[in-house]
C-alpha positions as CSV (number, residue, x, y, z in Angstrom):
1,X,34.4,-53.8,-39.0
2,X,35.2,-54.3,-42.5
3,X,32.5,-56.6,-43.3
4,X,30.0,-54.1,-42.4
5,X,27.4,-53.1,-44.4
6,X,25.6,-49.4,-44.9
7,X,22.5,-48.2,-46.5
8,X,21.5,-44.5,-47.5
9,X,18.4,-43.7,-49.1
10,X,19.2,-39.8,-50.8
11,X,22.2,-39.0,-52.8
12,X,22.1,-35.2,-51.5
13,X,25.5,-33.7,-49.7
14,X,24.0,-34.9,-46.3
15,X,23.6,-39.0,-47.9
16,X,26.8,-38.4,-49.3
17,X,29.0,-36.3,-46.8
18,X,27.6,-39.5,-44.3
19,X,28.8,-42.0,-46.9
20,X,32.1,-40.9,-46.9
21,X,32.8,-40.3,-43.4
22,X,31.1,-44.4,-43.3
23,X,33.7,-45.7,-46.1
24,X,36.4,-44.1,-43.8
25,X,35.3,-45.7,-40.6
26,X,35.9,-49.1,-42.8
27,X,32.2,-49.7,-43.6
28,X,30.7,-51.4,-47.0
29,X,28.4,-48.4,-48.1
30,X,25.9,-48.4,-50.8
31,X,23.8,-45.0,-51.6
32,X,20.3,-45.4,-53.3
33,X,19.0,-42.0,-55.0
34,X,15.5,-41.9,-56.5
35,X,17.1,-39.5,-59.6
36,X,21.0,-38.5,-59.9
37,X,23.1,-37.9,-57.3
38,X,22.7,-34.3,-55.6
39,X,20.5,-33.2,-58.3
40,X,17.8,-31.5,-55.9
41,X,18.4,-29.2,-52.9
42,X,22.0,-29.6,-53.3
43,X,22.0,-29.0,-56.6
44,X,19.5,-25.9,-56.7
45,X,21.5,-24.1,-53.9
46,X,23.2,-20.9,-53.4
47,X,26.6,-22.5,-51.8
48,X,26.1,-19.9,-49.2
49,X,28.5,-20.9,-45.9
50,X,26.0,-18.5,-43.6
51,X,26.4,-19.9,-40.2
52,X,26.6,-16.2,-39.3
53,X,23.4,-15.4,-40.5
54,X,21.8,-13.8,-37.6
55,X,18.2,-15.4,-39.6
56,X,19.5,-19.2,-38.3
57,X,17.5,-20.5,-35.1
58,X,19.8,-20.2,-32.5
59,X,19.2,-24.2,-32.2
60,X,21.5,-24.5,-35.6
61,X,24.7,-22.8,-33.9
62,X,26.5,-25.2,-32.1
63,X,25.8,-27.6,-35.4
64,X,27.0,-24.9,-38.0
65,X,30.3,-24.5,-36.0
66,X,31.1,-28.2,-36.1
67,X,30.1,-27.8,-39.8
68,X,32.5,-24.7,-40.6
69,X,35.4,-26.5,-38.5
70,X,35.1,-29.3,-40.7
71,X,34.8,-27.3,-44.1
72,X,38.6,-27.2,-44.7
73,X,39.3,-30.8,-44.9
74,X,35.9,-32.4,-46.3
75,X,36.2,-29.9,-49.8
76,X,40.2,-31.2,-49.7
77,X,39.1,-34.8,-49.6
78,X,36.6,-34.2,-52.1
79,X,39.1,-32.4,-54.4
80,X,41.7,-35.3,-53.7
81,X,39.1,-37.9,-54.6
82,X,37.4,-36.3,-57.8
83,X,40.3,-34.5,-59.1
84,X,37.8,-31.8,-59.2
85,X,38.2,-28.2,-58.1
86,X,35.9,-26.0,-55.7
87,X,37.1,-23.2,-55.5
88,X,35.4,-20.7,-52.7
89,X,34.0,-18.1,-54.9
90,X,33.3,-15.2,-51.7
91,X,35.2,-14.8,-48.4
92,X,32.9,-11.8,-47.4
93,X,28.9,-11.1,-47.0
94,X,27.1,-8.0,-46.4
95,X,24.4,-8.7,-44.2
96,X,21.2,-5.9,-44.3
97,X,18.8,-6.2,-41.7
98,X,18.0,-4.1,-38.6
99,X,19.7,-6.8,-36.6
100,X,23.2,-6.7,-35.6
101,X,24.9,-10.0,-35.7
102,X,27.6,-11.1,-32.8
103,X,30.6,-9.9,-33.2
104,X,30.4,-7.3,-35.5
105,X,29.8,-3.7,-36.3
106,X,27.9,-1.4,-38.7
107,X,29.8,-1.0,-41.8
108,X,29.9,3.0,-42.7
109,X,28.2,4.3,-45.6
110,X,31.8,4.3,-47.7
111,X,32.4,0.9,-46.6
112,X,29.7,-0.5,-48.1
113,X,30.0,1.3,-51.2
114,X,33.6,0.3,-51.5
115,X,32.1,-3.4,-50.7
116,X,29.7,-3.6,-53.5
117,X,29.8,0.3,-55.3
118,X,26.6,1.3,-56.5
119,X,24.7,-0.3,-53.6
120,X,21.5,1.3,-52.4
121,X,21.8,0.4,-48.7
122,X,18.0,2.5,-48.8
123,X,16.7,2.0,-44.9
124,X,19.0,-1.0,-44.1
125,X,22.2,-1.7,-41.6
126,X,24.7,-3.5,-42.9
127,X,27.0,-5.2,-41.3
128,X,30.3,-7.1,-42.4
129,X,30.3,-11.2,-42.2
130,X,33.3,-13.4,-42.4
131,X,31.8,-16.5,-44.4
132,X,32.4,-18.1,-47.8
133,X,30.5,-19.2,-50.7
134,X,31.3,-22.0,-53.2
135,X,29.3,-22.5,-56.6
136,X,26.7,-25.6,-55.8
137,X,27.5,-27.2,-59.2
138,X,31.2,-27.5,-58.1
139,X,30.2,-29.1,-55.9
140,X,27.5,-31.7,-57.3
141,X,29.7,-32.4,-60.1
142,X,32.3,-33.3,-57.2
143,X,31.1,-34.8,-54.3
144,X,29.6,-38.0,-56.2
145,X,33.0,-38.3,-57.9
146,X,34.7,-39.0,-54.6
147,X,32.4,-40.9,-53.1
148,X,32.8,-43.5,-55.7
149,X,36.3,-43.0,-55.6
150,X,36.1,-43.7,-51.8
151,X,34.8,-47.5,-53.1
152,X,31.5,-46.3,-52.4
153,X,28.3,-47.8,-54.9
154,X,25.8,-45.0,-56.2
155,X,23.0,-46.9,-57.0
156,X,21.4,-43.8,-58.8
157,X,17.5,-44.1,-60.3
158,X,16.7,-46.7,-58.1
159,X,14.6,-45.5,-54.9
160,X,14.5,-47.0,-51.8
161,X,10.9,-48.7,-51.7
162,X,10.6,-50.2,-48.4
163,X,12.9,-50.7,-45.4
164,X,12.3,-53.4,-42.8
165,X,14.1,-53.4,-39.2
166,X,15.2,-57.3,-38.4
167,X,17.0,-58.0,-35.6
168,X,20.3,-58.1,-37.1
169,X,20.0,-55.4,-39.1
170,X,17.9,-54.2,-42.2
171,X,16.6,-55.0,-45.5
172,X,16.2,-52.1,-47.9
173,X,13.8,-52.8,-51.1
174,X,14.1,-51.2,-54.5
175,X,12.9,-51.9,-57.9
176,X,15.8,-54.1,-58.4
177,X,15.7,-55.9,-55.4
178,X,16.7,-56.0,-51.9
179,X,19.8,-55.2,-49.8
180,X,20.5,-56.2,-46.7
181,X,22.7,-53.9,-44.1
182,X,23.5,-53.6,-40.4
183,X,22.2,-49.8,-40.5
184,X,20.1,-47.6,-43.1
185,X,20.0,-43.9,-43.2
186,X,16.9,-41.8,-44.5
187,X,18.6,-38.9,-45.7
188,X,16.2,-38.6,-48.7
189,X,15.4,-34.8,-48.0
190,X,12.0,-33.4,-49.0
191,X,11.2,-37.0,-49.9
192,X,11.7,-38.4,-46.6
193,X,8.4,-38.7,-45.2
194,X,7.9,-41.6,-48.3
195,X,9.5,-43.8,-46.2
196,X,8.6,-42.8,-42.8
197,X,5.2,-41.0,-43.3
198,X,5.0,-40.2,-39.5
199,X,8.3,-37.3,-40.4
200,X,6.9,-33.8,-40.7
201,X,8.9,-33.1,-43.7
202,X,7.5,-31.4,-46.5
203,X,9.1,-29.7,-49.4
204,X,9.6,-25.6,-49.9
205,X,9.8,-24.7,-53.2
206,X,12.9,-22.1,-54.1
207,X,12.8,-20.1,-57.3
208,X,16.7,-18.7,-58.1
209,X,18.2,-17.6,-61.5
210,X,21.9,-16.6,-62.7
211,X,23.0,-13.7,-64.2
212,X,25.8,-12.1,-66.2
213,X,26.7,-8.0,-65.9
214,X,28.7,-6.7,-68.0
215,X,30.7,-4.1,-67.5
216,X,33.5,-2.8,-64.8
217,X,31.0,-2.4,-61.8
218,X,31.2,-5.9,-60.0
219,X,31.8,-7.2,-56.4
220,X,32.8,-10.1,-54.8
221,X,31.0,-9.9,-51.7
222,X,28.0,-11.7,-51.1
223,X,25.0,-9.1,-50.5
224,X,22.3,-10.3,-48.2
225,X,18.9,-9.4,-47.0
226,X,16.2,-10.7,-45.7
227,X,14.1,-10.5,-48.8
228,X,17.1,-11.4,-51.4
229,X,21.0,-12.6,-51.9
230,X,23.4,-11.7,-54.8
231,X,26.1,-14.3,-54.4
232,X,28.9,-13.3,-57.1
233,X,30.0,-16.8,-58.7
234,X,33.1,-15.3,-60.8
235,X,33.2,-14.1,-64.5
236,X,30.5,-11.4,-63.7
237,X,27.9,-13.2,-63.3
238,X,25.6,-13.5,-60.0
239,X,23.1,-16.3,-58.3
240,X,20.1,-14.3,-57.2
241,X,17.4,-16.1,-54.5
242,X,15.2,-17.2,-53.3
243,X,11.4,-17.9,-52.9
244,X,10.3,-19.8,-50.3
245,X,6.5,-21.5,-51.8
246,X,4.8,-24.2,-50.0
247,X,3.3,-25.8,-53.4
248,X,4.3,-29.1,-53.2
249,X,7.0,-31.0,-55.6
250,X,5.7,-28.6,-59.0
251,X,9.0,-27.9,-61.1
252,X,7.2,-25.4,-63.0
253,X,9.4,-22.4,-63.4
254,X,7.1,-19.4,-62.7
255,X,8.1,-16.3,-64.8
256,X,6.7,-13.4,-62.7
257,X,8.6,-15.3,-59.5
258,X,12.0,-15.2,-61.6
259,X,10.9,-11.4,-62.5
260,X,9.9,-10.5,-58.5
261,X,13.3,-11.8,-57.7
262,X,15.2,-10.0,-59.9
263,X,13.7,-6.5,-59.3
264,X,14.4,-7.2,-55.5
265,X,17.8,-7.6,-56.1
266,X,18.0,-4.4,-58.8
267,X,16.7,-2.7,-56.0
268,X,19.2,-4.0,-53.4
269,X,22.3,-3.8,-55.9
270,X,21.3,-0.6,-58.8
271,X,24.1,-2.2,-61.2
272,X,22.5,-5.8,-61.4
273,X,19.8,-3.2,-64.0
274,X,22.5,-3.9,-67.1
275,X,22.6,-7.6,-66.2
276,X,20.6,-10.4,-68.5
277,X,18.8,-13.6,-67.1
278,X,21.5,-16.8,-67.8
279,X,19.4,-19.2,-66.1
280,X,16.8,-20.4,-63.2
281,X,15.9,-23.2,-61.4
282,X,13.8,-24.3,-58.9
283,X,14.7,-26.8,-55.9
284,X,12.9,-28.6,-53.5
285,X,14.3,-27.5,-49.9
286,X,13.5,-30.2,-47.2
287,X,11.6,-28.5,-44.2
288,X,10.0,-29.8,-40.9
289,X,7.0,-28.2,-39.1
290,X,9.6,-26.1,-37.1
291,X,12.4,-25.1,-39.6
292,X,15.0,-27.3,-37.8
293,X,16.7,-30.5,-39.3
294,X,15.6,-34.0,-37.8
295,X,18.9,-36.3,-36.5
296,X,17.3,-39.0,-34.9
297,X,16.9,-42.9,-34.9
298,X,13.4,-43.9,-35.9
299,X,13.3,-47.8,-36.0
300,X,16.0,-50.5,-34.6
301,X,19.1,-50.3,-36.8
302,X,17.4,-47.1,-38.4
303,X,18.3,-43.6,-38.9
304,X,16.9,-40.6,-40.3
305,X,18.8,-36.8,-41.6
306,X,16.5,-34.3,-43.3
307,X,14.6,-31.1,-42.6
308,X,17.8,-29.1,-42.9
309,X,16.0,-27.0,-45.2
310,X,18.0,-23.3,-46.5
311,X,21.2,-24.8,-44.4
312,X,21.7,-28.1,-45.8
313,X,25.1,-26.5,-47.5
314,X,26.5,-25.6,-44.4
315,X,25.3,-28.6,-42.3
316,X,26.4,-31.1,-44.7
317,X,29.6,-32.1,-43.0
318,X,28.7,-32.2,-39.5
319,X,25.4,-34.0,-40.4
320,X,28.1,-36.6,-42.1
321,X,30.2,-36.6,-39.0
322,X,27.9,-37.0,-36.1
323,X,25.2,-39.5,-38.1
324,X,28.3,-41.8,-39.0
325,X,29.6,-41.9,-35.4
326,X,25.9,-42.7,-34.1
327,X,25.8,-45.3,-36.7
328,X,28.4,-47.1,-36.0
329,X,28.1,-47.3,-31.8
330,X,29.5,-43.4,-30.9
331,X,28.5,-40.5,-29.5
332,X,27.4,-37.8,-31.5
333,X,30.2,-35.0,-30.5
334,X,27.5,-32.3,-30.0
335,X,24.0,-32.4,-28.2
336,X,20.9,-33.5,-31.0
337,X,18.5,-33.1,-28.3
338,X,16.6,-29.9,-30.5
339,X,16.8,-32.6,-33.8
340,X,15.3,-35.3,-31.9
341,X,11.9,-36.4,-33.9
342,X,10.2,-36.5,-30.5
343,X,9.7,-33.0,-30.0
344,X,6.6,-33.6,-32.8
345,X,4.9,-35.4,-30.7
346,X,5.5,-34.1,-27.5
347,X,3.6,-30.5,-28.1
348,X,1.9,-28.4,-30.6
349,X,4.8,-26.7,-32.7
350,X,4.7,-23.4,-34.0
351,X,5.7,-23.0,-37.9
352,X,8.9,-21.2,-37.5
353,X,9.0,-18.3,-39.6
354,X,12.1,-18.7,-42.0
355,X,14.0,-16.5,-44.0
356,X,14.4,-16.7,-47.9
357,X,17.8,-18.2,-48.2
């Protein structure tokens, strides 16, 4: 086992969160990132732990669990690794929608004032949620860190040209020449489909911004819609999201986009009026023809992880876990039947309608 060799194409937390859990098993594992190192999706996220969001496909739940389970002890391995801190910036998210998610109840009119005062609640439900948040750039500056730490090569601004299945194994191409492996993951995100062109992944644009209130009025509960989130990231100041565009892989920043967002969440949280633009960003969220991710071998020694698109966050660490145990001659410990890449081609799918996360 410990001559065995690994290749990842995509340095995002799935590439990386399956690297680790690799280096553990005693595997030689090199990751290959077109750019830096969780500096798309990952990067441009909210940090948003939501596998309570009554928005997921019910497909997602038995995933997200695993994902939440393993939470705990993947940021402590991180942090034990790096040296770096992530702390969880919200324990609590107020969820508006006419929905009622399992498990939980209305919150009164005082509650939810108490929750986030100055809320305008206008003809929404709210209901309580037990889930965390972490800052995303904790995270990225992290997460590579430790997988280097872990012995593990980043081999960043050097894509993954070509891959070619051999009967012992593979050989991955890049500008600087070619590596040789017993397995090769395609966890390259929206940029998967360069590799594999028969994928039906496709990028979904996500405008988000930062910013900083003044002032005594502040919460520390998450506040979420289905049109708009206000995730509080400490030191008043607040991550406000998202659009969801289909217009390719254009990093323009679109002003009245930044503006829409804004007013939705003035609207949602009256206070957020006194607060000034810090930053925005766009990212690149990965996304198949029917919102769910795709976990699934596509070649002989050849794997594939993308399409988590909003919930690569919270999949991140079970992605890790069950990929790495396929990999290297397990059994996934939950059922990827829904992720399998077959269900493409076996009928006409539907575009799932997705919330804005």
């Amino acid at each position: 086992m410990q001559d065995r060799k690994a290749v990842i194409a995509g340095g995002g937390i799935v590439g990386l969160a399956t690297a680790l859990e690799l280096a553990d098993a005693g595997w030689h594992v090199t990751v290959f990132d077109q750019r830096e190192a969780m500096s798309e999706a990952s990067r441009a996220a909210a940090g948003m732990l939501a596998g309570l969001d009554p928005g997921n496909p019910p497909e997602l739940r038995e995933l997200a669990r695993l994902s939440l389970r393993l939470y705990p002890a993947f940021l402590a391995r991180i942090e034990a690794l790096s040296g770096r801190s992530i702390p969880l910036r919200t324990h609590r998210t107020a969820q508006g929608g006419s929905h009622r998610p399992s498990g939980t109840a209305a919150l009164s009119a005082a509650d939810l004032e108490s929750l986030a005062p100055g809320v305008d609640p206008r003809d929404l439900t709210f209901f309580l949620l037990e889930e965390s948040s972490f800052d995303a750039w904790d995270l990225a500056e992290a997460l590579p860190s430790a997988v280097r730490a872990a012995g593990v090569p980043l081999r960043e601004h050097t894509p993954v040209q070509r891959v070619r299945s051999e009967s012992s194994g593979v050989r991955v191409e890049t500008p600087h020449g070619s590596v040789c492996a017993e397995v090769f993951l395609n966890a390259a995100g929206a940029w998967a489909s360069t590799l594999d062109p028969s994928l039906p992944v496709f990028p979904r644009k996500g405008h988000m911004l930062t910013v900083e209130l003044p002032g005594e009025v502040q919460t520390r509960c998450v506040l979420r819609t289905e049109d708009v989130y206000i995730v509080p990231r400490g030191m008043n100041r607040y991550t406000i999201g998202s659009t969801v565009e289909d217009a390719g892989f254009n990093r323009t920043i679109e002003p009245d986009r930044i503006h829409g967002l804004f007013e939705k969440a003035i609207n949602l949280w009256p206070p957020l009026r006194d607060a000034g633009v810090v930053e925005s960003w766009v990212g690149f969220r990965p996304a198949s023809e029917d919102g769910l991710p795709i976990l699934d071998t596509t070649a002989e020694h050849c794997w594939v992880a993308t399409g988590h698109f909003r919930n690569g966050i919270l999949l991140g660490p079970a992605t890790g876990r069950v990929l790495a145990r396929w990999m290297t001659g397990g059994s996934p410990e939950i059922d990827l039947t829904p992720f399998r890449a077959g269900r493409f081609a076996s009928a006409p799918v539907a575009p799932r309608r997705c919330g804005k996360r």
